[in-house]
C-alpha positions in Angstrom: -42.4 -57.2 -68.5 -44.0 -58.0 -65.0 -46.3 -55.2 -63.4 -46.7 -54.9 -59.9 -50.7 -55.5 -59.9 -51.2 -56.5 -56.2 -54.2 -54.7 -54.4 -51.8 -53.1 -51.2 -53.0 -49.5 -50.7 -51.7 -46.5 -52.1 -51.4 -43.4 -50.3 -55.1 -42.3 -50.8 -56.5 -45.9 -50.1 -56.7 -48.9 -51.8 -56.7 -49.3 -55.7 -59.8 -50.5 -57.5 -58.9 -50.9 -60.9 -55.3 -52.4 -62.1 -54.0 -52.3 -65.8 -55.1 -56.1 -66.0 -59.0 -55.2 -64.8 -59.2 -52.5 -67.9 -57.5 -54.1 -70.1 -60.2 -57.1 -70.0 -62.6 -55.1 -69.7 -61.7 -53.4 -72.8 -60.9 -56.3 -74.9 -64.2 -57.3 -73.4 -66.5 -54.8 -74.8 -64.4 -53.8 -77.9 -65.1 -57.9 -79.1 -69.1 -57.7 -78.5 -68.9 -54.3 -80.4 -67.4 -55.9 -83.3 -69.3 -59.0 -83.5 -72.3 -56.9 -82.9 -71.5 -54.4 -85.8 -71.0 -57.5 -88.1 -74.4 -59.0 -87.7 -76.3 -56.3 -87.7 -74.0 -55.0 -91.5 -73.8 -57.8 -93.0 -77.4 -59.7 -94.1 -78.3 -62.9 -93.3 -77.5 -64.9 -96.2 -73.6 -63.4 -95.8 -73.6 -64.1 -92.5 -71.2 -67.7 -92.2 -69.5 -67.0 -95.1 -65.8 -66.3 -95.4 -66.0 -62.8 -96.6 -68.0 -62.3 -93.0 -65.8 -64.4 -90.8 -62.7 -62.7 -92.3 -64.1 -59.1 -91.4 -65.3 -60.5 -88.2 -61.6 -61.9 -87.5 -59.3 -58.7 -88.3 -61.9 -56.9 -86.3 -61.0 -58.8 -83.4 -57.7 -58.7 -84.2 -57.5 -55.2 -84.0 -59.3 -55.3 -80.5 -56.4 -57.8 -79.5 -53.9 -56.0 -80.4 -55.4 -52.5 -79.2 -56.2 -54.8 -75.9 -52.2 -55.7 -75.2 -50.8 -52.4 -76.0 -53.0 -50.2 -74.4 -52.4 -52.9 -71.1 -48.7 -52.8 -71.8 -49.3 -48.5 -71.7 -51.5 -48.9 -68.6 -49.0 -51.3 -66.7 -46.0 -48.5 -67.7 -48.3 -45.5 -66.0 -49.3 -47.7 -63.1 -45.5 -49.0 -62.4 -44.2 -45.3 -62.5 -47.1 -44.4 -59.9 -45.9 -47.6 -57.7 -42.1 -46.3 -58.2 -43.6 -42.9 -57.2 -45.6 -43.7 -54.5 -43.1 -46.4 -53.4 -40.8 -43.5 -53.3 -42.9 -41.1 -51.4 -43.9 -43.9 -49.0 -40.3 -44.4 -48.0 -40.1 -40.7 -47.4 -43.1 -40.4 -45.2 -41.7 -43.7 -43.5 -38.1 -42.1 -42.8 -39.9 -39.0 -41.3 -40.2 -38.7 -37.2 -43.4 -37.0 -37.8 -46.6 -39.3 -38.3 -48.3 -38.3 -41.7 -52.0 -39.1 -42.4 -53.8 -38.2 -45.4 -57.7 -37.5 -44.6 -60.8 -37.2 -46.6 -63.4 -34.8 -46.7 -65.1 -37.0 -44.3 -62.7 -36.5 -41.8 -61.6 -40.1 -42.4 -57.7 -41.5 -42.3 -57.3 -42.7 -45.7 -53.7 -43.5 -45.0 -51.0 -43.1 -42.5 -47.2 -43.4 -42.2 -45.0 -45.9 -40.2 -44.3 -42.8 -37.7 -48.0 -42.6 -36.6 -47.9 -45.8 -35.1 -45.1 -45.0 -32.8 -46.7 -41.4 -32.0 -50.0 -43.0 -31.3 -49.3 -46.2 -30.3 -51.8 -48.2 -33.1 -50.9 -50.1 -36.1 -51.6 -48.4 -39.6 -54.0 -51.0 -40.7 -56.0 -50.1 -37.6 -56.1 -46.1 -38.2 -56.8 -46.1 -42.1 -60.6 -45.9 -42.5 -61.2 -44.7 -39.0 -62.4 -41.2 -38.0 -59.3 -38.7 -36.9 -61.3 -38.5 -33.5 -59.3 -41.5 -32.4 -56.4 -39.1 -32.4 -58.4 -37.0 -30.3 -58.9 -36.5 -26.1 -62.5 -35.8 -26.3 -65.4 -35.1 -28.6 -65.3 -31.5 -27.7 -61.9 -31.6 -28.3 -61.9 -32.9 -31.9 -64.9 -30.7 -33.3 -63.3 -27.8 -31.5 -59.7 -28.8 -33.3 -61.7 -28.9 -36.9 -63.2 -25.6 -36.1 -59.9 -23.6 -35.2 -58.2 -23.0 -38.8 -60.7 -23.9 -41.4 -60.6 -20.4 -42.6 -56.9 -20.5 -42.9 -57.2 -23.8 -44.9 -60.2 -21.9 -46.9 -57.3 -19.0 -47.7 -54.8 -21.6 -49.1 -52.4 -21.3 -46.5 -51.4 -24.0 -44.2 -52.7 -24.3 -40.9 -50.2 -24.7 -37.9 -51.1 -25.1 -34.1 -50.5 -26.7 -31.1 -53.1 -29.0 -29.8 -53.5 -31.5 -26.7 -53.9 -35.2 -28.5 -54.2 -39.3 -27.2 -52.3 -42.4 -27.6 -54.1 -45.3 -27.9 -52.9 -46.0 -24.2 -55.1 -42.8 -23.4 -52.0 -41.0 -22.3 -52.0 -37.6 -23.7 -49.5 -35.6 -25.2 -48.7 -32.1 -27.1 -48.7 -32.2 -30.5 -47.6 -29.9 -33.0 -49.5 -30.0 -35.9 -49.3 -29.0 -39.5 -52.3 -28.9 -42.2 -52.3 -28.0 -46.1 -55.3 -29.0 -47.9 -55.1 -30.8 -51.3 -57.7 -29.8 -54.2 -58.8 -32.4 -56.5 -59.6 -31.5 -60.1 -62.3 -32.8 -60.2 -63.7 -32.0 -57.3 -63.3 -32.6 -53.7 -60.5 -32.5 -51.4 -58.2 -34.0 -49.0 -56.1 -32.8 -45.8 -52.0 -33.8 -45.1 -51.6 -33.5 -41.2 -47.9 -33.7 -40.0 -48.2 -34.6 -36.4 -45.3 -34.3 -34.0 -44.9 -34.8 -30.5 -43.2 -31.9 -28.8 -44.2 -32.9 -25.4 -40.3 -33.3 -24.1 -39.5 -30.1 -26.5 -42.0 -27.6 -24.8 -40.8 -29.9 -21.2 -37.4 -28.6 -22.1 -37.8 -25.3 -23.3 -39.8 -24.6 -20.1 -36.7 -25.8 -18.1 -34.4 -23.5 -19.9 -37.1 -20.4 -19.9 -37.1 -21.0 -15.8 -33.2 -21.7 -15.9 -32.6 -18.5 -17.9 -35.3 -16.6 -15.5 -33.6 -17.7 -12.3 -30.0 -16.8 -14.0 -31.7 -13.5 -14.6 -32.7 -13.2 -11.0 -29.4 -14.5 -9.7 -27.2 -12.1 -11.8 -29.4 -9.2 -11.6 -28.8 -9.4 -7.8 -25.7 -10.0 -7.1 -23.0 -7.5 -6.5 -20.5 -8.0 -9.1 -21.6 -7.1 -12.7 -22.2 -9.4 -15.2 -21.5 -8.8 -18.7 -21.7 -9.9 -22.2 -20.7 -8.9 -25.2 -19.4 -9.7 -29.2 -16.1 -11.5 -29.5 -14.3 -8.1 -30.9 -16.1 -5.8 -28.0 -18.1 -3.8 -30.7 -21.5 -4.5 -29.0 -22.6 -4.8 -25.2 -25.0 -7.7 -25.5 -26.0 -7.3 -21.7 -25.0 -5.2 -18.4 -26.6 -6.7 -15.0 -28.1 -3.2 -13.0 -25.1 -3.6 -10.4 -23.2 -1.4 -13.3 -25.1 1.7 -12.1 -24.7 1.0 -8.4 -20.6 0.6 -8.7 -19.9 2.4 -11.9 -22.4 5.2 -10.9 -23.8 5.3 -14.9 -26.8 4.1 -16.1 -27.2 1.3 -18.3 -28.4 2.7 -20.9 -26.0 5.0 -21.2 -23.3 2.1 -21.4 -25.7 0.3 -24.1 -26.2 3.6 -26.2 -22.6 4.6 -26.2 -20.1 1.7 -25.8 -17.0 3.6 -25.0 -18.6 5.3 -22.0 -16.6 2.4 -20.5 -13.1 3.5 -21.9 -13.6 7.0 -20.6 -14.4 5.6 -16.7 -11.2 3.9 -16.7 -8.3 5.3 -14.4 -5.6 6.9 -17.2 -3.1 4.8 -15.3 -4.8 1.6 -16.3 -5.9 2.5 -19.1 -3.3 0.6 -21.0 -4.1 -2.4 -19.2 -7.2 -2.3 -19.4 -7.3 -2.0 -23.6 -5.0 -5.0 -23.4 -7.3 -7.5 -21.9 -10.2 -6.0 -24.3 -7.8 -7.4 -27.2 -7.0 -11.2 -25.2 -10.7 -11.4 -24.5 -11.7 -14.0 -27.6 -8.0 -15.6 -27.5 -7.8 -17.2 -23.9 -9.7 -16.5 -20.0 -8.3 -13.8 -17.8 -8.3 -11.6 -14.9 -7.4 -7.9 -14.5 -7.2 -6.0 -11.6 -8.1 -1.8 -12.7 -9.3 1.7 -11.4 -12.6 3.2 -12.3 -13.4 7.0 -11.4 -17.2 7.7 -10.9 -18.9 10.7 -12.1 -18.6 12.2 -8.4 -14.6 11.8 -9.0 -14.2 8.6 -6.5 -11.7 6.3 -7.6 -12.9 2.3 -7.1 -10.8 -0.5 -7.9 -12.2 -3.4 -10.2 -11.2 -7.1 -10.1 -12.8 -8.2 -14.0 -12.8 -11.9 -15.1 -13.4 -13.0 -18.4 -14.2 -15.9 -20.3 -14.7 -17.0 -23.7 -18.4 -18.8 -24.8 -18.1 -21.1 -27.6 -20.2 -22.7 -29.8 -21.2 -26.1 -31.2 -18.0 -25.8 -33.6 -15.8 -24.7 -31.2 -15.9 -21.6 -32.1 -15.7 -18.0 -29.7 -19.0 -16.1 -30.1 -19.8 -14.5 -26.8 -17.2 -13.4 -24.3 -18.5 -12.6 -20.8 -17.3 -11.6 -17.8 -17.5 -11.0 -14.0 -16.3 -7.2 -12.6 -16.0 -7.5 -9.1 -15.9 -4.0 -6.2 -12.6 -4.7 -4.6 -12.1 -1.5 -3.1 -12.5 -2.3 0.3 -10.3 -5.5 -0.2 -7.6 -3.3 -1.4 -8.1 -0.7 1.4 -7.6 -4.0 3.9 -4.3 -5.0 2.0 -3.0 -1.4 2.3 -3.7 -1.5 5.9 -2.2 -4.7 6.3 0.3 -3.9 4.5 0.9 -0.7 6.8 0.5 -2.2 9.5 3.1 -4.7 8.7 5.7 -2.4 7.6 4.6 -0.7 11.1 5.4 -3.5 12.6 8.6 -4.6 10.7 10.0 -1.0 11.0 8.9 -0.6 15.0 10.6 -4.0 15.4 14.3 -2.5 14.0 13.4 0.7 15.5 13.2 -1.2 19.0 16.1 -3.5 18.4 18.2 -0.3 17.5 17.4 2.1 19.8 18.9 0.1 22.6 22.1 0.8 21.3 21.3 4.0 20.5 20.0 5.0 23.8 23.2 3.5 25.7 25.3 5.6 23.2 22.9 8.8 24.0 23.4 8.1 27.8 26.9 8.0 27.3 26.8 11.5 25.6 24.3 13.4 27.8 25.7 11.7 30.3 29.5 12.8 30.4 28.5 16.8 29.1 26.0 17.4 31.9 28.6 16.0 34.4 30.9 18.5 32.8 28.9 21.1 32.5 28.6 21.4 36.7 32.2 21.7 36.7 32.5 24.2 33.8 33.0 28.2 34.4 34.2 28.9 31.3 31.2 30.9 29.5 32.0 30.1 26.2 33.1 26.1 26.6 29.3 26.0 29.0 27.5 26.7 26.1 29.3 25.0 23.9 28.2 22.0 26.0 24.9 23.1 26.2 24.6 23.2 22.3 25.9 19.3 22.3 23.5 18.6 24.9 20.8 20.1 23.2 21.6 18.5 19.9 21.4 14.9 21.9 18.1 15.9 23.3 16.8 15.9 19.3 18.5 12.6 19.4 16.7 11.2 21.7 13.7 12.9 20.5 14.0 11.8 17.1 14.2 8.2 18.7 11.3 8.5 20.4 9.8 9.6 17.6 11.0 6.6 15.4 10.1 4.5 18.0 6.0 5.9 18.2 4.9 5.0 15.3 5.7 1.5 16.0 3.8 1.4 18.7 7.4 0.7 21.1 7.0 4.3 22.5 6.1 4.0 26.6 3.6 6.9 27.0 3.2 9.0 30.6 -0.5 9.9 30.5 -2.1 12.7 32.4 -5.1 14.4 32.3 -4.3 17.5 29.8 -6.6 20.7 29.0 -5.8 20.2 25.4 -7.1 23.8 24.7 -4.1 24.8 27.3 -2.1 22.5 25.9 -2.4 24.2 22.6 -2.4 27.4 23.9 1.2 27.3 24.9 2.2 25.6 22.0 0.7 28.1 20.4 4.0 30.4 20.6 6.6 27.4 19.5 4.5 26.5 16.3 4.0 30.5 15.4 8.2 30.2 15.8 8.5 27.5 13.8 5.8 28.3 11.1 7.1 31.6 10.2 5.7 35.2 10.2 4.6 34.6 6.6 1.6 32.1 8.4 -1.0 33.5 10.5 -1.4 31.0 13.4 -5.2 31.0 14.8 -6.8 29.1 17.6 -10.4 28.2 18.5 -10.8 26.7 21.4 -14.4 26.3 23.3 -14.4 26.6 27.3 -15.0 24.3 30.2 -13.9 21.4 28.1 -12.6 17.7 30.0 -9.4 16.9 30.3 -7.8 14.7 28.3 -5.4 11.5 29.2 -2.3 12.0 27.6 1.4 12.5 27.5 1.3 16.5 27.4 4.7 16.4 25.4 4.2 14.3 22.7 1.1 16.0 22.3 2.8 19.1 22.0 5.0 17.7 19.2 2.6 16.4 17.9 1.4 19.7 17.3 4.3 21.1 16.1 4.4 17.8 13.3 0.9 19.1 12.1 2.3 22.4 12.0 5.2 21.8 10.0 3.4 19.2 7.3 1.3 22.2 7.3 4.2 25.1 6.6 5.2 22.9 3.9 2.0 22.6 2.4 1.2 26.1 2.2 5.0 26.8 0.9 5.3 29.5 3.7 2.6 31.4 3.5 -1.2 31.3 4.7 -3.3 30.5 7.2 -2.7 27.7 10.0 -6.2 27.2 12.4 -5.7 24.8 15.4 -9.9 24.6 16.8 -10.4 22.4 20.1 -13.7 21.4 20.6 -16.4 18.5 21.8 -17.5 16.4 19.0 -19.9 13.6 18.8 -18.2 9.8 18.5 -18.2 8.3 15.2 -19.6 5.0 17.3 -22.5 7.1 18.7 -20.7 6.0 22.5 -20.4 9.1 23.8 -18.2 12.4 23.0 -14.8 13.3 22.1 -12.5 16.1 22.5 -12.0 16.9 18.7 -8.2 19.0 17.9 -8.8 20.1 14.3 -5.5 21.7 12.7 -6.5 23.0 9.2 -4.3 24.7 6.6 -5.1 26.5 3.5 -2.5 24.8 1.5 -2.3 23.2 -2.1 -4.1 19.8 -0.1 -3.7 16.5 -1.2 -5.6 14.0 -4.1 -7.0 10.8 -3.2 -4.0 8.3 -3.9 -1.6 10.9 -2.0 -4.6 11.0 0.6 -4.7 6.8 1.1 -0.7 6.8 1.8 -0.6 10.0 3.9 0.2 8.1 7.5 1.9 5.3 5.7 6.0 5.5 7.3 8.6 7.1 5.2 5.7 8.0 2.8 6.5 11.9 2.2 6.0 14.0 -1.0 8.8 16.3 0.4 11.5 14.0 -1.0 13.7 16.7 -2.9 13.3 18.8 0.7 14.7 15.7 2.9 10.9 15.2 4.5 11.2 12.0 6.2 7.8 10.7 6.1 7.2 10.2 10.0 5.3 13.5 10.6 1.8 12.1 9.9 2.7 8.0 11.2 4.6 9.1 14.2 1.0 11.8 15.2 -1.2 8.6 14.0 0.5 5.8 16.3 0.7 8.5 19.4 -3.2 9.1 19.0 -3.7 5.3 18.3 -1.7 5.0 21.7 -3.5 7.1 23.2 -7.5 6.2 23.0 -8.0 8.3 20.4 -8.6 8.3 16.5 -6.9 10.3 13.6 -8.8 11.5 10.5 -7.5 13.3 7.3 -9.9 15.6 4.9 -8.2 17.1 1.8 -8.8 17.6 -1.8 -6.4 19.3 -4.2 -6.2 23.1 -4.1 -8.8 23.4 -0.7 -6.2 22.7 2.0 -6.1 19.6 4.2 -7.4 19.3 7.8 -6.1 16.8 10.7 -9.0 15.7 13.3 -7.6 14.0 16.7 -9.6 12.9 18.8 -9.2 11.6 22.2 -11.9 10.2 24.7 -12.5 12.7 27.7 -10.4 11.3 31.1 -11.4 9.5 34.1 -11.8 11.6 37.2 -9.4 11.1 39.8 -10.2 10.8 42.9 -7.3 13.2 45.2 -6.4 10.5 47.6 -5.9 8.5 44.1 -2.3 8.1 42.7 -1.4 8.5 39.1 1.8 6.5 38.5 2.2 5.8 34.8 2.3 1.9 34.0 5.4 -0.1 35.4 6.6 3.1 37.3 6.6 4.6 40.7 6.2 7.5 42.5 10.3 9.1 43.2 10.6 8.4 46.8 12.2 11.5 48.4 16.3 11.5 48.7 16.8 10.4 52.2 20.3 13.1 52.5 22.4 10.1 52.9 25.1 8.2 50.9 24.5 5.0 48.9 25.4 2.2 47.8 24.3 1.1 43.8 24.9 -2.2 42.0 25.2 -1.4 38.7 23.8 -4.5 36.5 24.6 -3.1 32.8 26.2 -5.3 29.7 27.6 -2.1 28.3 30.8 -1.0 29.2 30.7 2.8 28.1 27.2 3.1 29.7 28.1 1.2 32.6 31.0 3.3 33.2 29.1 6.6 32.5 26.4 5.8 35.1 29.0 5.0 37.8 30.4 8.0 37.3 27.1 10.0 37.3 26.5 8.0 40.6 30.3 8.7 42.1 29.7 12.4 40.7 26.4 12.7 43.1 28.4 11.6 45.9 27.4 8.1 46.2 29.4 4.7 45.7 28.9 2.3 42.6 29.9 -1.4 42.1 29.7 -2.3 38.3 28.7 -6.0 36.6 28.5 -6.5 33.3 26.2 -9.5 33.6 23.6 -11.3 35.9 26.1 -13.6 36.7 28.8 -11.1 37.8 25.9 -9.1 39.5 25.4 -11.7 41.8 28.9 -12.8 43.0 29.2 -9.0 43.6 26.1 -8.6 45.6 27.5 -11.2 47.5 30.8 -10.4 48.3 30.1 -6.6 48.5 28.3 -5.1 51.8 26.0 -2.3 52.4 24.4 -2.5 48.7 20.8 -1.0 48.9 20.1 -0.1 45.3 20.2 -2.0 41.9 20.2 -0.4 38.8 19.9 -3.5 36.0 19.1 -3.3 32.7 16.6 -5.8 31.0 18.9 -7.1 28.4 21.9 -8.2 30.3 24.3 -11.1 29.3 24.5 -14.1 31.7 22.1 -16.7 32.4 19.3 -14.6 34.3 17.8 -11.7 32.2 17.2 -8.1 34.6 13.8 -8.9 35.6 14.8 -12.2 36.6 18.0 -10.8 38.3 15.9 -8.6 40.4 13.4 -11.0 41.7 16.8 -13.6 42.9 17.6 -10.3 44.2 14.7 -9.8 46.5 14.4 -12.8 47.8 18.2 -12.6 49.3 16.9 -8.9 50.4 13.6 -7.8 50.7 14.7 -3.9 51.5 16.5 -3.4 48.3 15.3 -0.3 46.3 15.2 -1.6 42.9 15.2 -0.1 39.6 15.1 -1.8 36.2 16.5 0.6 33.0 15.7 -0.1 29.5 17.2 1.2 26.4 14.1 -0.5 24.1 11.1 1.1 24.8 9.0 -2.1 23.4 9.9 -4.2 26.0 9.2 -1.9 28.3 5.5 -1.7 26.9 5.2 -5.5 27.8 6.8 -5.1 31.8 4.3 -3.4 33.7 2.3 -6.5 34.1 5.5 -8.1 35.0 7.3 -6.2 37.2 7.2 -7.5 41.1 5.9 -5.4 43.8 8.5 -2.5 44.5 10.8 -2.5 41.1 10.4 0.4 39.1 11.2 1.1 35.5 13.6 3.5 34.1 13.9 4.2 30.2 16.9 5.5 29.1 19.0 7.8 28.2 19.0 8.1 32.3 19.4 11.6 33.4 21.8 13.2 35.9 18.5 14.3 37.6 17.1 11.8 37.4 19.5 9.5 39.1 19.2 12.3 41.7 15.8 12.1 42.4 15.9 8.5 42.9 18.7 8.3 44.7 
């Protein structure tokens, strides 16, 4: 059997005896005892003789034999301490920690292959130095063996953090650990693990100041960011803009989970429980209403998404809940405005038609109607004349809210101007409705068309009827109020009713076109939009107040007028001024692509006893200029077939003539809008249906 008997240190130094060393030194002693022991038993004359030399040779024997096994013993124990400490000293090696054993002296008595990587010296060169070579200063190393002697006293391990030196004298932070090793018979040793957690504490520092700024950045932004378990049973975290959208506190979410739930619009409430379910199976987005402790309603936009861990795994899901009110108001304004625009667009294009087949009407019954003596067959024409007046009416009002209406401003006493509306409304309202005004004195006039005004008076009035189901109280007050813009003040036309008022959805769609809540009644949802666009038209702003049960109140207000000078004229735009009739007969081109209006406005023209010579194109209106004398008045209309449009038409017209009284008609309102601009010197605008008095006046 071979023993490993070579000198290499252990872990608590070097070894000085082997199982060789005691072995001879026991055979060693054991021999002189027994040779000894013989000569001083035996007597002189026996010593020599065989009986001596045969007690003196099993003696030794005995020591020979006691000599190999006890070595053989000895050689066992000290291989099993090698395998041991061979064992442990692998250990030690594997670890990323250096390892040093120290005396009571504060002396290395042995170190692991670690240390020399964390301190930058061999092993050979720290074992039997003082630990103050691991140190950054004297101070520093008596002040280390002074911190947790007490603790090591106690039996307890002693664990810090302490600034320590590579043999390159840069320093580092080491974390280190110290248990204290009794010896039984007396004494002790120290095990310091030492570990450099310089990059550790670098990185943990980094992610303290990246989670601080996160903090900082989420705690200040608008949305609110949140966090919570995978199955939603526990808030984890609520950033503060919570309270400023949600209008609850924090802790009131934190405390009681399904404070959430209950702010949730009922309507979305279904959608809302779904995407609480898909939050730990995929990332999504929800769009929902919350209602705040005041009772406003605010829409949400809320993104998810899932947080997984180092197995994959879901175990956070967090999200971003965004205040997207004000982004939805905009798309339902757009989205007004657009539908404004689309429906003021078909309005236009069909009230061209419309107002040709109107002039044909009004047209033919009021030429009639001066020939009639017949009582009964006058008013019968006067009712079917009436009843195309609300025609045309009803197109105009169509035509308002699209913003294709052409408006003839004047300054209005609005207080006046309700006053004698005062007696149509009361008419129209019923005697179940007590109709009151307010009105304060000496206020400025107003620039407006007086008659849509009016009906826009009697709209309020009927939207209010309906609202108070026939009975109640209808207030119109006129007064000055300050702008909203702080630019001045406005003449403010409040008409308030004490109906059943409106809630906030019904509230946000009030103006909208063809909105009405009077569908089983045949409303036709331009009361409100047709009012809005003539107020927009006019300079002047619109605003609704309701709430369900208190009634609802219209505002309109409208800038106060320019003064006008008296030697100042006030044409509306595109038109002029009727000259007077100059009692003699004329001669009118008529330049229109419909036949039936065409032929209705000759005869108008023929039945006020002047002459008419009909095109129905540019073209045609131009060979018949030509080859017709005496013609001193055109009546075209815009849209005309031929190569030359009517304002075209007109200006080739005036150049052949420059006397020509000209006069341009239109059935479409919207183009209109866009002519005054455009119209040359001297061509004024008509907008039809054209009126027997009318052609009349300018004729």
């Amino acid at each position: 059997m071979t023993t490993n008997t070579a000198t290499s240190p252990g872990l608590t130094g070097s070894r000085r005896w082997t199982p060789a060393s005691v072995s001879a030194v026991y055979f060693a002693l054991s021999s002189v005892y027994i040779v000894v022991s013989d000569i001083a038993v035996f007597s002189a004359d026996l010593q020599g003789t065989t009986v001596w030399l045969l007690g003196l040779a099993k003696g030794l024997v005995f020591v020979v034999a006691t000599t190999v096994l006890l070595y053989v013993l000895l050689s066992r124990r000290q291989h099993e301490i090698d395998r041991r400490e061979q064992f442990l000293a692998t250990v030690l090696d594997g670890a990323d920690a250096a390892i040093f054993v120290v005396d009571q002296d504060r002396t290395i008595m042995s170190a692991n292959a670690a240390a020399e990587a964390v301190f930058g010296r061999p092993r050979g060169e720290l074992q039997g130095r003082s630990t103050r070579v691991l140190h950054v200063s004297d101070e520093s190393w008596r002040a280390f063996h002074g911190l947790g002697w007490d603790i090591l006293e106690s039996g307890q391990p002693f664990r810090t953090e302490y600034p320590m030196r590579r043999a390159d004298g840069t320093e580092f932070t080491a974390s280190v650990n110290v248990s204290l090793v009794r010896f039984p018979e007396g004494g002790h040793a120290a095990v310091s693990i030492v570990d450099d957690v310089t990059e550790e504490r670098a990185r943990e520092e980094e992610l303290r100041h990246s989670r601080t700024l996160l903090r900082q950045v989420v705690e200040n932004i608008d949305s609110v960011f949140w966090l919570t378990t995978p199955d939603s049973s526990e808030m984890l975290y609520v950033s503060p803009a919570f309270e400023r959208i949600w209008g609850q506190s924090v802790e009131a979410l934190h405390a009681d989970p399904m404070l959430f739930t209950r702010t949730v619009h009922p309507d979305d409430l279904g959608r809302v429980r779904a995407f609480v379910r898909r939050q730990p199976h995929e990332d999504q987005t929800v769009e929902y209403r919350i209602v705040r402790p005041g009772g406003q309603v605010r829409w949400i936009r809320d993104r998810s998404f899932r947080i997984l861990d180092g197995n994959g795994i879901v175990y956070r899901c967090a999200g971003i809940a965004e205040d997207i009110t004000e982004e939805k108001e905009s798309q339902r304004l757009l989205l007004a405005a657009q539908k404004r625009e689309a429906l003021g667009q078909i309005a236009g294009g069909v009230a061209h038609d419309f107002n040709n087949m109107l002039l044909v009407v009004m047209g033919n019954i009021e030429m009639v109607l001066d020939t009639q003596e017949d009582a009964r067959r006058k008013t019968a024409l006067q009712t079917a004349l009436r009843a195309a007046e609300r025609g045309s009416e009803l197109a105009a009002r169509l035509l308002a809210f699209g913003r294709a209406d052409v408006l003839q401003p004047v300054p209005t006493d609005l207080a006046a101007a309700v006053r004698d509306a005062q007696e149509i409304v009361a008419r129209a309202v019923g005697a179940r409705i007590a109709v009151d005004l307010k009105a304060q004195t000496d206020l400025p006039l107003v620039q407006v068309d007086r008659g849509q005004f009016e009906s826009a008076m009697l709209n309020l009035a009927l939207n209010a009827r309906d609202a108070m189901q026939g009975s109640g109280t209808l207030t119109f007050e006129v007064s000055l109020a300050d702008d909203p813009d702080g630019v001045g003040r406005r003449v403010r036309v409040a008409v308030t009713d004490t109906g059943a008022g409106m809630d906030e959805d019904v509230l946000a769609r009030a103006i909208e076109p063809f909105f009405t809540t009077k569908a089983r009644t045949g409303g036709s949802g331009l009361g409100l939009s047709s009012v809005h666009a003539f107020v927009r038209q006019s300079g002047g702003r619109m605003a609704l107040r309701s709430r369900p049960g208190a009634g609802t109140t219209v505002s309109l207000c409208f800038p106060p007028a320019r003064r006008v000078r008296d030697d100042e004229e006030e044409p509306g735009p595109g038109r002029a001024r009727a000259r007077p009739a100059l009692g003699r007969r004329r001669a009118v081109l008529v330049a229109e692509g419909d036949p039936h209006a065409a032929a209705t406005i000759r005869q108008m023209i023929e039945h006020l006893g002047h002459t008419a010579v009909v095109a129905g194109s540019s073209d045609e209106a131009l060979a018949a200029f030509g080859r017709t004398a005496g013609i001193d008045t055109v009546l075209s209309d815009i849209v005309i077939p031929g190569r030359h449009d009517g304002l075209e038409l007109v200006r080739l017209l005036r150049r052949q003539r420059s006397d020509l009284d000209l006069w341009l008609t239109s059935g479409q309102p919207g183009e209109a809008l866009q002519l005054p601009g455009r119209l040359p010197d001297g061509v004024r605008l008509l907008v039809k249906p054209v009126r027997t008095d009318t052609l009349k006046k300018i004729l």
